[in-house]
C-alpha positions in Angstrom: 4.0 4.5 -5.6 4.3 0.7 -5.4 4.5 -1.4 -8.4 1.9 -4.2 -9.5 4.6 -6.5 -8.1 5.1 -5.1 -4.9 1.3 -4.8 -4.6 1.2 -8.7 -5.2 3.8 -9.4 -3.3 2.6 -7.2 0.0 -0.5 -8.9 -0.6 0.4 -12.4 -0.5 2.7 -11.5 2.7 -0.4 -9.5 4.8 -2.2 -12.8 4.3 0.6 -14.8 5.7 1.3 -12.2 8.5 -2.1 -12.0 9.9 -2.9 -15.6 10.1 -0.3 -15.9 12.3 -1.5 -16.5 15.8 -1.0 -13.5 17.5 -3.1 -10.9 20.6 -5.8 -9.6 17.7 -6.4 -13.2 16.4 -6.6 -14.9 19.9 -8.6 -11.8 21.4 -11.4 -12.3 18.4 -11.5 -16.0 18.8 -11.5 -15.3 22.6 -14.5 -13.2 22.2 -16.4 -14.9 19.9 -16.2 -18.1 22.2 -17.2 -16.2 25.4 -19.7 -13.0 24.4 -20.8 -14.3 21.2 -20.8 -13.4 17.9 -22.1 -9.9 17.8 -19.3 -8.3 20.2 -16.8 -10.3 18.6 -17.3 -8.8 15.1 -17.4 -5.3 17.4 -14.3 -5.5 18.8 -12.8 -6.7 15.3 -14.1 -3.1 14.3 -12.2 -1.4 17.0 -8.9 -3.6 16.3 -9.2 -2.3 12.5 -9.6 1.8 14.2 -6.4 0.4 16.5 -4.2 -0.7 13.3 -5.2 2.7 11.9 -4.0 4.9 14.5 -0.5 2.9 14.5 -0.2 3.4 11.0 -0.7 7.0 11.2 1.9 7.2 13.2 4.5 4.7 11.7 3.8 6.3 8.2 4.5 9.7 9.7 8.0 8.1 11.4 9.3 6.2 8.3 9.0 9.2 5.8 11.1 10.9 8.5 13.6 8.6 8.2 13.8 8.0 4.4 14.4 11.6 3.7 17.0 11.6 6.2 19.2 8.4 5.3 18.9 5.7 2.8 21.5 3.7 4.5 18.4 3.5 7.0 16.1 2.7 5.0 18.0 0.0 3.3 18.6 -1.2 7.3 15.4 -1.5 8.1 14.5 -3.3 4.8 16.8 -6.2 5.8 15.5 -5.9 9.6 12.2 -6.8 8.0 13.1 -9.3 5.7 14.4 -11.0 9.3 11.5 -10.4 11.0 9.4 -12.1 8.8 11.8 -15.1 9.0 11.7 -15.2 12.4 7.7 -14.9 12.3 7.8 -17.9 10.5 9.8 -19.7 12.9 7.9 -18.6 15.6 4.0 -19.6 13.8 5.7 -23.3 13.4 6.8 -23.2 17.3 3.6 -22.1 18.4 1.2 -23.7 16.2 -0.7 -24.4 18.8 -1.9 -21.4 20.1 -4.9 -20.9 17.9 -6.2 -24.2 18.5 -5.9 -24.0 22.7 -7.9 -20.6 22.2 -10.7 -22.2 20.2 -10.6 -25.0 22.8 -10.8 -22.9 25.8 -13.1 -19.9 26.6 -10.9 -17.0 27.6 -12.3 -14.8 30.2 -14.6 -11.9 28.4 -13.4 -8.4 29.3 -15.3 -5.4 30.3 -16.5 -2.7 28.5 -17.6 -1.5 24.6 -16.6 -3.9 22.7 -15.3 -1.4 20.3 -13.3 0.4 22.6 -11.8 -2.8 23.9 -10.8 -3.9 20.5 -8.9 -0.5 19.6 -7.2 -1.0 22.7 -5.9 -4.3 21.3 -5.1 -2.8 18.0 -3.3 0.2 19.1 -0.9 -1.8 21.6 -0.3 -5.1 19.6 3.1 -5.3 19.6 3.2 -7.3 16.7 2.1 -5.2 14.4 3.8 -2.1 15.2 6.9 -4.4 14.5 5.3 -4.9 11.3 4.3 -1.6 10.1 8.0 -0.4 11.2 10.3 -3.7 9.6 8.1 -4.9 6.8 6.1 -2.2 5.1 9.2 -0.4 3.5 9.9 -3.7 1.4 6.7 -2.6 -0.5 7.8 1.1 -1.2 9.3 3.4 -3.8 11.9 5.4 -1.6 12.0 7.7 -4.6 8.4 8.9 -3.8 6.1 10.0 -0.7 7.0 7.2 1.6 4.5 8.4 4.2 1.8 8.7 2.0 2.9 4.8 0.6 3.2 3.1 4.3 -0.1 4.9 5.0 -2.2 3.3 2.0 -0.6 0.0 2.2 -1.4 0.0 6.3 -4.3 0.9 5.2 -4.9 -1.8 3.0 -3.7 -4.0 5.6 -5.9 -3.0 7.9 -9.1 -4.2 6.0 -7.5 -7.0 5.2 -6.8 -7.8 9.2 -11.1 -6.8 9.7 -12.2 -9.8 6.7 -9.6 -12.0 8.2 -10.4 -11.6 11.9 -14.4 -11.6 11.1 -13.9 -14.6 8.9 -12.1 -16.3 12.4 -15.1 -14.8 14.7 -17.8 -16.2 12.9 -15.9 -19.6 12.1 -15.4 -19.6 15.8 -18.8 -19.0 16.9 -20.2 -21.5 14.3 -17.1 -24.2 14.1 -16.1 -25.0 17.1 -17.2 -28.6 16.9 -15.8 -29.2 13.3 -12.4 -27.8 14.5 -12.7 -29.8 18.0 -13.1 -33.3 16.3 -9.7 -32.5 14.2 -7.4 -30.0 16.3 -4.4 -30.9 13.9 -6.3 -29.0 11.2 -5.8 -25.5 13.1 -1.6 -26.8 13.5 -1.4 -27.0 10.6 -2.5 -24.1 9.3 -0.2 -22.3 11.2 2.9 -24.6 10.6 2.1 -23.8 6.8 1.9 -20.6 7.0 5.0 -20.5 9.0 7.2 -22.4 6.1 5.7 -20.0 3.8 6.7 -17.2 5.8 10.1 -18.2 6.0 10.2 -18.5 2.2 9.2 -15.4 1.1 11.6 -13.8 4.0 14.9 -15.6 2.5 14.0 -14.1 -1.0 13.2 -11.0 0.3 16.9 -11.2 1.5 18.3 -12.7 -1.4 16.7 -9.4 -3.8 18.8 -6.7 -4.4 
């Protein structure tokens, strides 16, 4: 299972992942802005039930792979470690994004909110990138890979519903603290995205 240090270190990286403008963020602020914050929190539900169902899946796909070839494993470790670099560069590119969603309504969809939000979950690119590239960093290939990917995705997952609840109820409430100084949502993103690339040079530096 993973050690203490992996545990701090997936940690620290989930929250630097998931503040990084992507569909789940900009679909809760999106709601919250345009159906209020009742649905919002809703569909945040159904994003979490989303995230789950991709990391049943992925879990089930990497375990496959580690008992078939470390050389693999070891390859997609690396492919991570990249990805989160180019995450990074990509949060300070688009720091913006965020900040244009809290400034403008996006159109409400159709439908249970719940439903709507798995549906955002379960396709979001983004993190079936990251449950594939990033989550093996965190593992011991020595034990039940599947059953690791699975608990820290699933850890991840909660993590993803306080962070995304904390962003519909700041965006139902703040809109007008966040409108007076729209440099404040830039640069939490550009931050993040420094930090990112940080943590994805040492994760390619390790042995």
């Amino acid at each position: 299972m993973p050690s203490s240090s992996q545990w701090v270190a997936f940690l620290v990286a989930s929250i630097l992942f998931i503040q990084v403008p992507g569909p789940s963020l900009l679909f809760t602020i999106g709601r919250a802005l345009t159906v209020g914050r009742r649905e919002a929190l809703l569909s945040v539900l159904g994003n979490a039930l989303g995230l789950t169902a991709q990391v049943a899946l992925v879990a089930l796909g990497l375990g496959a792979v580690v008992a078939a070839s470390a050389t693999a494993y070891t390859a997609i470790k690396v492919a991570g470690a990249g990805y989160v670099i180019w995450l990074g560069i990509q949060s300070i590119r688009h720091r913006s994004d965020a900040r244009l969603a809290m400034a403008a309504a996006v159109p409400a969809r159709r439908g249970h909110p719940v439903r709507i939000g798995f549906t955002v979950g379960a396709t979001n690119p983004k993190t079936i990138v990251f449950f594939v590239a990033f989550l093996p960093q965190f593992t011991d290939p020595s034990g039940p890979v599947a059953v690791q990917t699975m608990l820290l995705g699933l850890v991840f997952g909660v993590m993803a519903a306080v962070s995304d609840g904390a962003w519909a109820i700041a965006a139902s409430k703040a809109r007008d603290w966040f409108a007076r100084r729209p440099s404040r949502l830039d640069a939490l993103s550009a931050t993040g995205g420094t930090m990112m690339i940080g943590l994805g040079a040492t994760m390619l530096a390790a042995e």
